[in-house]
ZALO-450567 format. One record per residue (C-alpha): residue number from 0; residue in three letters; x, y, z. Coordinates in steps of 0.02 Angstrom, whole numbers. Example, Ala and Ser with C-alpha at 12.3 -4.5 7.8 and 13.67 -1.06 7.14 Angstrom:
<sites>
SITE:seq:type:east:north:up
SITE:0:Ala:615:-225:390
SITE:1:Ser:684:-53:357
</sites>
This chain:
<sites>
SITE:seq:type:east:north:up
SITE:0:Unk:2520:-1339:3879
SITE:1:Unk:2576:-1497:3948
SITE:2:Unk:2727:-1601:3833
SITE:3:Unk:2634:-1707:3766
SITE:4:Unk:2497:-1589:3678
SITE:5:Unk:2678:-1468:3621
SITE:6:Unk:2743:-1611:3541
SITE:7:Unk:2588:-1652:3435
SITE:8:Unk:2574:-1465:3395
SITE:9:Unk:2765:-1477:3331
SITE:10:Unk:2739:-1629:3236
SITE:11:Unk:2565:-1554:3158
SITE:12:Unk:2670:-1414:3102
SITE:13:Unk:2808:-1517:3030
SITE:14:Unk:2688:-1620:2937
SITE:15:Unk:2620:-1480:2862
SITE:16:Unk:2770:-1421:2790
SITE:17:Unk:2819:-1580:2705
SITE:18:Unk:2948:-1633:2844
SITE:19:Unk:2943:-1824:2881
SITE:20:Unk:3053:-1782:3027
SITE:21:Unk:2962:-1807:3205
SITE:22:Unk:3018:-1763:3381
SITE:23:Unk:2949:-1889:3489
SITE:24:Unk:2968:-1955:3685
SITE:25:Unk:3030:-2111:3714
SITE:26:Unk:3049:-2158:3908
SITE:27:Unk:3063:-1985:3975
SITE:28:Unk:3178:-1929:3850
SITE:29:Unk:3160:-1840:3662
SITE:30:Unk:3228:-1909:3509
SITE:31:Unk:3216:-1865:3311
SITE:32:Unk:3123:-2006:3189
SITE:33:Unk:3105:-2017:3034
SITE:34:Unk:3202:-2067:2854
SITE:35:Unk:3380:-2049:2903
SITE:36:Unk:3513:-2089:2781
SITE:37:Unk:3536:-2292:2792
SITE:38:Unk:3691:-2323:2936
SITE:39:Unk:3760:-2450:2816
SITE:40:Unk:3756:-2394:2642
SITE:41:Unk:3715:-2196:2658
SITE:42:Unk:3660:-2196:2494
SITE:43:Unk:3466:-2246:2538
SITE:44:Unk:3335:-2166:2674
SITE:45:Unk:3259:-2272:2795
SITE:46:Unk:3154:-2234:2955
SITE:47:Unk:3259:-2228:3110
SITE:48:Unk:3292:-2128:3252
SITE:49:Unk:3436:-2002:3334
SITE:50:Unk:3427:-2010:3515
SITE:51:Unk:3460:-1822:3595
SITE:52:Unk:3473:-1866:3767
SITE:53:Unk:3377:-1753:3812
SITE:54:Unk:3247:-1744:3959
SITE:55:Unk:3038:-1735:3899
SITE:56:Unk:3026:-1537:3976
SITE:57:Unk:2976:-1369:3883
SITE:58:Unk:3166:-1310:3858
SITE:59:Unk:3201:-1474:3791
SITE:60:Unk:3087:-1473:3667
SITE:61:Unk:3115:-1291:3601
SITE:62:Unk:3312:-1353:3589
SITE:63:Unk:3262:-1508:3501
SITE:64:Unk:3173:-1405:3368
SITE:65:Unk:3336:-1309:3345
SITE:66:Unk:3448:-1496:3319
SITE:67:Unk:3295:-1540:3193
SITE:68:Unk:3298:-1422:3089
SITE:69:Unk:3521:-1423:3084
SITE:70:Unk:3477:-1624:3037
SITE:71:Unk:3354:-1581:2891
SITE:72:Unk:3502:-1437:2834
SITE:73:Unk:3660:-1552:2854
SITE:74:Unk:3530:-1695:2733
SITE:75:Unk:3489:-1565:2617
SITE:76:Unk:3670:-1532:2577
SITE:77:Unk:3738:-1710:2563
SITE:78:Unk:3832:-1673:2741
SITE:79:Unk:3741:-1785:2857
SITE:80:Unk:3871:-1922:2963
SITE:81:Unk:3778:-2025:3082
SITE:82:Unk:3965:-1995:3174
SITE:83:Unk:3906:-1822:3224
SITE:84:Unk:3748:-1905:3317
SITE:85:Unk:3826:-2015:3436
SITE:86:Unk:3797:-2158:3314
SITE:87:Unk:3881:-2314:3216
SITE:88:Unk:3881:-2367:3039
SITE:89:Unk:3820:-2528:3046
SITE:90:Unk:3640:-2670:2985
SITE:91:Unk:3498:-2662:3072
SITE:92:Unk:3486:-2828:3167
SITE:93:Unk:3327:-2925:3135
SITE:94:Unk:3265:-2897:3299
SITE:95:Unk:3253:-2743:3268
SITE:96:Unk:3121:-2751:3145
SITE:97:Unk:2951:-2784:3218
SITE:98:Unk:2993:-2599:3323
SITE:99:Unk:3037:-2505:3155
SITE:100:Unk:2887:-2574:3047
SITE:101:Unk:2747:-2534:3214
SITE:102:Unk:2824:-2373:3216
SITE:103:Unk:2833:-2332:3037
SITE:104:Unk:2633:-2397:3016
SITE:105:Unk:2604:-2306:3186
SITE:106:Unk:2682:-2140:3128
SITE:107:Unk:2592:-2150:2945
SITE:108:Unk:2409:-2188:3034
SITE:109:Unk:2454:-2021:3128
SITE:110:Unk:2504:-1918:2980
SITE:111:Unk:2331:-2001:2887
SITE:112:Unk:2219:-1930:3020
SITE:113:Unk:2303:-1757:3026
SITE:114:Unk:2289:-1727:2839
SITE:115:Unk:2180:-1590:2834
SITE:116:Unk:2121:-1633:2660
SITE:117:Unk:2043:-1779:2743
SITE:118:Unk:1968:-1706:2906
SITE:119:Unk:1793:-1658:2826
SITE:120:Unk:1741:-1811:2900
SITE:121:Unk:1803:-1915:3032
SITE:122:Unk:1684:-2056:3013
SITE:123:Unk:1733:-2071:2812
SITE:124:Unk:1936:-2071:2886
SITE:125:Unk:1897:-2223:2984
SITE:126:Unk:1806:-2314:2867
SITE:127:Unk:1938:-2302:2717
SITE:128:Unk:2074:-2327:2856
SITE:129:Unk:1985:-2493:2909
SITE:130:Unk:1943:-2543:2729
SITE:131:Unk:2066:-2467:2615
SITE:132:Unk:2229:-2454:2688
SITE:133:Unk:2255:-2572:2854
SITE:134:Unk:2217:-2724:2762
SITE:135:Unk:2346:-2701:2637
SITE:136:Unk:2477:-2644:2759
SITE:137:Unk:2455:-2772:2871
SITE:138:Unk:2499:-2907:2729
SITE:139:Unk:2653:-2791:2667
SITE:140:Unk:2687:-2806:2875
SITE:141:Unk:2675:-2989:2864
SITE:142:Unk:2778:-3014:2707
SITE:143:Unk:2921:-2901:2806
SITE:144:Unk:2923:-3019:2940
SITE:145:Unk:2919:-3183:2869
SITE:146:Unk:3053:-3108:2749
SITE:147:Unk:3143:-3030:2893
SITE:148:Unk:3162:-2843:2787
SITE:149:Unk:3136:-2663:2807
SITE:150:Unk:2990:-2603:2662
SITE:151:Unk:3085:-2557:2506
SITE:152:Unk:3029:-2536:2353
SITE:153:Unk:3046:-2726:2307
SITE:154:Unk:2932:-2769:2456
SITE:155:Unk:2794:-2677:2410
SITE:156:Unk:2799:-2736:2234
SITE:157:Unk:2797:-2912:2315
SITE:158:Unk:2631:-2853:2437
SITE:159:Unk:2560:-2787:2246
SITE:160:Unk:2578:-2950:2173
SITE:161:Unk:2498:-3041:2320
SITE:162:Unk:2324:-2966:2236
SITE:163:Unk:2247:-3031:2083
SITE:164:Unk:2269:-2953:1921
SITE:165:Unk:2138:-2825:1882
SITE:166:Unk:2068:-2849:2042
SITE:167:Unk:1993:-2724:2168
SITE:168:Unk:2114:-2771:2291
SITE:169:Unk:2257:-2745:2199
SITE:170:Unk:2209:-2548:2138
SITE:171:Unk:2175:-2512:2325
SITE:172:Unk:2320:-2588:2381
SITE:173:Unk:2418:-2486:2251
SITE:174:Unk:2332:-2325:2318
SITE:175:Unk:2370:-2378:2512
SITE:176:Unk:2563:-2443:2469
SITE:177:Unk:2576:-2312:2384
SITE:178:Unk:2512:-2170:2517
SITE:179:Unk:2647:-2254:2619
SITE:180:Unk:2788:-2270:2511
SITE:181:Unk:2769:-2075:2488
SITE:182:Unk:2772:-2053:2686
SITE:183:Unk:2927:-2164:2716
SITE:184:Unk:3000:-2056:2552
SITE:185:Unk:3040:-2236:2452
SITE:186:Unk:3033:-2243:2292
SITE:187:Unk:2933:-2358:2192
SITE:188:Unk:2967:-2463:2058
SITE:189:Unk:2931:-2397:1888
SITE:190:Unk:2808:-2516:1823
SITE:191:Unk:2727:-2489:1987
SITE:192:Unk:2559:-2405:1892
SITE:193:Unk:2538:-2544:1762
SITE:194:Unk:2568:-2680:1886
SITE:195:Unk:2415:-2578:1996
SITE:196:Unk:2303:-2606:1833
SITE:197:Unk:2129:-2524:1888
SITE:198:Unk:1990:-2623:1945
SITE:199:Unk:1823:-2645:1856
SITE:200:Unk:1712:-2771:1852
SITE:201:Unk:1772:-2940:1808
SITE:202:Unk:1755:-2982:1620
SITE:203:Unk:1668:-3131:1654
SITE:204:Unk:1547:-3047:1798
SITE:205:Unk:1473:-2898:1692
SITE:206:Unk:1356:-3015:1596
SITE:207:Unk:1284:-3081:1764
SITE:208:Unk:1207:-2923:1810
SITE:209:Unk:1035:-2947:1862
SITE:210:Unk:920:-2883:1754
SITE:211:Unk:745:-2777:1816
SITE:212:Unk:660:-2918:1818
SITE:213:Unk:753:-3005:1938
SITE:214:Unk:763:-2879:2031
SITE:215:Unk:594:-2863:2094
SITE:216:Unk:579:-3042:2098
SITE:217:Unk:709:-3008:2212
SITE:218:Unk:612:-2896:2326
SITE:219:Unk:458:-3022:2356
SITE:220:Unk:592:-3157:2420
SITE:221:Unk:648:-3039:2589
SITE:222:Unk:515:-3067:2738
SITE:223:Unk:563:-2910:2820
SITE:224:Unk:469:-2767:2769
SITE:225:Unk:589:-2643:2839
SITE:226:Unk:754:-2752:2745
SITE:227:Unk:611:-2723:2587
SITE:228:Unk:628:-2546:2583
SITE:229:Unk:824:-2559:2614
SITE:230:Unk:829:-2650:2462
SITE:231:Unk:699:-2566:2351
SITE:232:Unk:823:-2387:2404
SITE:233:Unk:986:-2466:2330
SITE:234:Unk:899:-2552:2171
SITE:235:Unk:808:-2358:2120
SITE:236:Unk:940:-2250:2187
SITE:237:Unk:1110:-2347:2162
SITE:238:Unk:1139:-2337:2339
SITE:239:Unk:1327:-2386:2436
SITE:240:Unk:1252:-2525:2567
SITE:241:Unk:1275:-2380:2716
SITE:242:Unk:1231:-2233:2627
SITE:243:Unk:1053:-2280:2640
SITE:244:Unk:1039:-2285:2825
SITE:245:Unk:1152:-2079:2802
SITE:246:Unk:1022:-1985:2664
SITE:247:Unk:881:-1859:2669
SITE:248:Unk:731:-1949:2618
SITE:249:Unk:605:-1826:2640
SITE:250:Unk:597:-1793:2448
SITE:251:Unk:525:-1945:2455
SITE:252:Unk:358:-1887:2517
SITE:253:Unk:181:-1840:2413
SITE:254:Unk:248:-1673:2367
SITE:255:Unk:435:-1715:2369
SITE:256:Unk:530:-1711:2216
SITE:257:Unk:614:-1888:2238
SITE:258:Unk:784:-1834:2234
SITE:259:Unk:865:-1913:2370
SITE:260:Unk:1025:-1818:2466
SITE:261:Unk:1180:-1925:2535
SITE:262:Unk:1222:-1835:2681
SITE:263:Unk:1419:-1756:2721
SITE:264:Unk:1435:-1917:2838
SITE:265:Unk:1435:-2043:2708
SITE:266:Unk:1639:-2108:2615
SITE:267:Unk:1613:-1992:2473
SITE:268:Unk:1529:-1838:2549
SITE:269:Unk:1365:-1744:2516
SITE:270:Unk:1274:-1787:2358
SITE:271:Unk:1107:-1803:2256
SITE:272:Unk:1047:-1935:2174
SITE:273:Unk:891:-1951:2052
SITE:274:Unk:806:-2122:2046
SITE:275:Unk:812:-2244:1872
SITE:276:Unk:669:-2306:1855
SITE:277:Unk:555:-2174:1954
SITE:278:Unk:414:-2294:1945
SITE:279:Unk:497:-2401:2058
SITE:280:Unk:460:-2269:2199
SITE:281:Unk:294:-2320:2191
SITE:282:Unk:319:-2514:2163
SITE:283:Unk:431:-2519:2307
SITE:284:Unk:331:-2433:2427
SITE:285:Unk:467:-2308:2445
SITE:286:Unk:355:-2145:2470
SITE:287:Unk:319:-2202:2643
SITE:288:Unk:503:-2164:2707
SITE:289:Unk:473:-1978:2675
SITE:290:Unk:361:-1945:2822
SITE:291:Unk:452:-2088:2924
SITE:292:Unk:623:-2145:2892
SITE:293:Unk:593:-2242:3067
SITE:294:Unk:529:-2377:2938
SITE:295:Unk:715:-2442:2898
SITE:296:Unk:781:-2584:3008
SITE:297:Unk:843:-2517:3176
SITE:298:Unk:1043:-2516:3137
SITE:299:Unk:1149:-2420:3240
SITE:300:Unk:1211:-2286:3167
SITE:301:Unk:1299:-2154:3299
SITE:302:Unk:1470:-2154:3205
SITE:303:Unk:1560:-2127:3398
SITE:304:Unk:1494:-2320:3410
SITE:305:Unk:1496:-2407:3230
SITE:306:Unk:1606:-2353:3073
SITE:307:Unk:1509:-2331:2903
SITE:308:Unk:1596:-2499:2856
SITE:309:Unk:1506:-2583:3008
SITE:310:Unk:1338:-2522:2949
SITE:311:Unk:1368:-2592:2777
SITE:312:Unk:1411:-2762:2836
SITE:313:Unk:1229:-2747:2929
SITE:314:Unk:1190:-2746:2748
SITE:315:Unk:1295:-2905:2680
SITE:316:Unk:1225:-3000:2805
SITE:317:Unk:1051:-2975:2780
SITE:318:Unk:1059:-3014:2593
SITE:319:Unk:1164:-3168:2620
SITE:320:Unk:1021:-3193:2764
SITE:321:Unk:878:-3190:2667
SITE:322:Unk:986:-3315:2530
SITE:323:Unk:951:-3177:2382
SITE:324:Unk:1033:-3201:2207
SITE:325:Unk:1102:-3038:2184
SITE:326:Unk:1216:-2952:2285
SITE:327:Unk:1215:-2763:2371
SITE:328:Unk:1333:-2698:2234
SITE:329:Unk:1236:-2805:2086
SITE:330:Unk:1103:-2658:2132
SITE:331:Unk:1232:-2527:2124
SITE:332:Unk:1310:-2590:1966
SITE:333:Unk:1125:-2614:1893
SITE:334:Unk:1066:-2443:1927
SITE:335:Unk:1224:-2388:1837
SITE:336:Unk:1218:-2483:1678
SITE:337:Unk:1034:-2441:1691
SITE:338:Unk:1101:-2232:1660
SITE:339:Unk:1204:-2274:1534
SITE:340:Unk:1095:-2372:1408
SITE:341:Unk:967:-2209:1445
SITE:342:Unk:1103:-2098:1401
SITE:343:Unk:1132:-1991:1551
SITE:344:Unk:1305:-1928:1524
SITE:345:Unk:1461:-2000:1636
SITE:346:Unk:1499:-1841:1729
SITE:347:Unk:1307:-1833:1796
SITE:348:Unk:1310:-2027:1833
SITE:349:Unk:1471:-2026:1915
SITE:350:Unk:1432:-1866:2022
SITE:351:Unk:1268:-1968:2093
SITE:352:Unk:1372:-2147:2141
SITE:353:Unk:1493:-2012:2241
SITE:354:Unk:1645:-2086:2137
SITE:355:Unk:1758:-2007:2013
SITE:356:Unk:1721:-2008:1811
SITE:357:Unk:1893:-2093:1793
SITE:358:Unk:1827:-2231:1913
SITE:359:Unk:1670:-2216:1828
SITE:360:Unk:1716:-2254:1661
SITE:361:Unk:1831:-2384:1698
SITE:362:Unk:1716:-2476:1807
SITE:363:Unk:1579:-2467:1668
SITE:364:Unk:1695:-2453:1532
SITE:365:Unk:1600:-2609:1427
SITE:366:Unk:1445:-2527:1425
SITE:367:Unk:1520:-2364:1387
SITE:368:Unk:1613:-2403:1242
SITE:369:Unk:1448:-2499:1159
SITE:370:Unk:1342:-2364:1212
SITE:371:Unk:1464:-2234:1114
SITE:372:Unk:1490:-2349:966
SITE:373:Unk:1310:-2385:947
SITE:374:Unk:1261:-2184:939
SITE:375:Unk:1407:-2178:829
SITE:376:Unk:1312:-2321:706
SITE:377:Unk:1157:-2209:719
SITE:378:Unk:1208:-2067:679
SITE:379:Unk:1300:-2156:534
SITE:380:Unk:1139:-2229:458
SITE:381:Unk:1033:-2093:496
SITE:382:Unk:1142:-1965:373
SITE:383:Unk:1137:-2094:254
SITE:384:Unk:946:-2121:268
SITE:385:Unk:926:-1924:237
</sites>
């Protein structure tokens, strides 16, 4: 086994028992990196590195191991002097800083992709990478620089606040900021949760919603009969913009029974979905895709060449093409109002949009609550009728 591949079996090993601590090669020599006790204070951990001087070869690397795991014992009981490491108490200089924040971002991208809870799918990890954690880092980068600081806690608060209140942004930015404050071991502030405040839809957007009938007036307005049954898939079945180019649509066919199935490839992983309203099938010409799902626009979708976010854009742009009213996620949001005012219960609903009930119901938590209140008010007048 050649260095290189030992030292990612090491780290894989450390990461899986908790230890931020990495043994890495740096110009034909090893070092240790990770959160060290600060050089100046002592009091705070930081990401920095002990240099062994050690040469990059196999006996190296075992005695390396050995100094690693004396560094984690002398932290664990207060005893840790950077004096004992060849090293001086003294500030970071500023220069310093665009090297410590690539390699702290560098280091938490590797840990992200080794997390075995996340390896079911590799096309899903590079999606929410992409989307829903390097945007977010890279402004918490560029707030480090042009404040010339290492992240602590009062840095990510500031990247937080860059995000509208009860915005989308700001809950996945909470969740990436987050993900990495936990890596770097900082701690965050204590209001961090309630300055995160979960996303939903904007108060003022939920009453924009299309209804069905613009919907299918909708439909007659795109040219493309192929982008027409891309469109007529997301308004019956609630699709995510890529999911319909990743499902099973052979249900779809004379004797199939229309229940569609998002395949393992997709953000969320394999689910089922049943459509609201079935007639719509029919309407949209749907039941032609389950003998031929050739019929869909020709998007690549090889996930060693595109990312699911990629194919979604595809999506975006063909709406925005074709100058339509109502956006790829009006659908979505349509086809789940559309459950709730039938009464299909939030667990069932939120298992078909791939999503979490706690997402679920505070996404649709208007239509929830008046759905609940006006059963309530039923049930109410009905005892008092009998």
């Amino acid at each position: 086994m050649d260095i290189n591949s030992k030292l990612i079996q090491i780290n894989q090993g450390l990461l899986e028992r908790g230890v931020s601590l990495r043994i890495e090669q740096r110009g034909g020599r090893l070092n240790l990196r990770g959160p060290l006790p600060d050089k100046e204070t002592g009091d705070s951990m930081k990401v920095q590195r002990i240099s062994l001087h050690l040469p990059a070869n196999q006996k190296s690397i075992d005695e390396s191991e050995k100094i690693l795991e004396m560094v984690l014992l002398q932290i664990k009981h207060n005893q840790f002097s950077w004096s004992h490491w060849g090293g001086k108490q003294k500030s970071k200089k500023a220069k310093e800083l665009p090297d410590e924040l690539d390699h702290s971002i560098q280091r938490f991208k590797e840990a992200f992709f080794l997390d075995p809870h996340r390896r079911k799918s590799i096309s899903g990890m590079k999606t929410t990478w992409h989307s829903a954690y390097l945007p977010y880092i890279r402004r918490l980068s560029a707030l480090a620089r042009s404040q010339k600081k290492f992240i602590d806690s009062q840095l990510l608060l500031d990247a937080l606040k860059s995000y509208g209140e009860s915005t989308r942004s700001r809950q996945q930015c909470a969740t990436a900021l987050g993900a990495l404050a936990k890596y770097l071991e900082i701690q965050l502030p204590n209001d961090w949760r309630a300055e995160a405040s979960g996303y939903g839809l904007h108060q003022a957007h939920f009453r924009e919603l299309p209804n069905d009938k613009t919907i299918l007036e909708g439909f007659l307005k795109i040219p493309n009969p192929r982008w027409r049954l891309v469109y007529g898939l997301m308004a019956t079945y609630g699709l995510r913009n890529h999911e319909v180019f990743f499902c099973d649509l052979s249900a779809l066919g004379i004797n199939g029974d229309k229940v569609l199935r998002v395949l393992p490839t997709t953000k969320t992983g394999e689910h089922q979905v049943w459509p609201f309203h079935p007639e719509w099938i029919e309407i949209f010409g749907l039941e032609q895709l389950g003998n031929s799902k050739g019929l869909l626009p020709a998007v690549k979708t090889n996930l060693r060449e595109t990312t699911l976010q990629q194919v979604g854009r595809r999506v975006s742009e063909q709406f925005r093409r074709y100058e339509l009213p109502i956006s790829p996620y009006d659908l979505r949001h349509a086809w789940a109002v559309r459950t709730i005012h039938i009464g299909l219960p939030d667990t069932v609903s939120a298992r078909m949009m791939g999503h979490s009930v706690a997402i679920h119901t505070r996404t649709y938590h208007h239509w929830i609550t008046r759905r609940d209140q006006q059963q309530a008010v039923d049930t109410a007048l009905s005892r008092k009728a009998s």
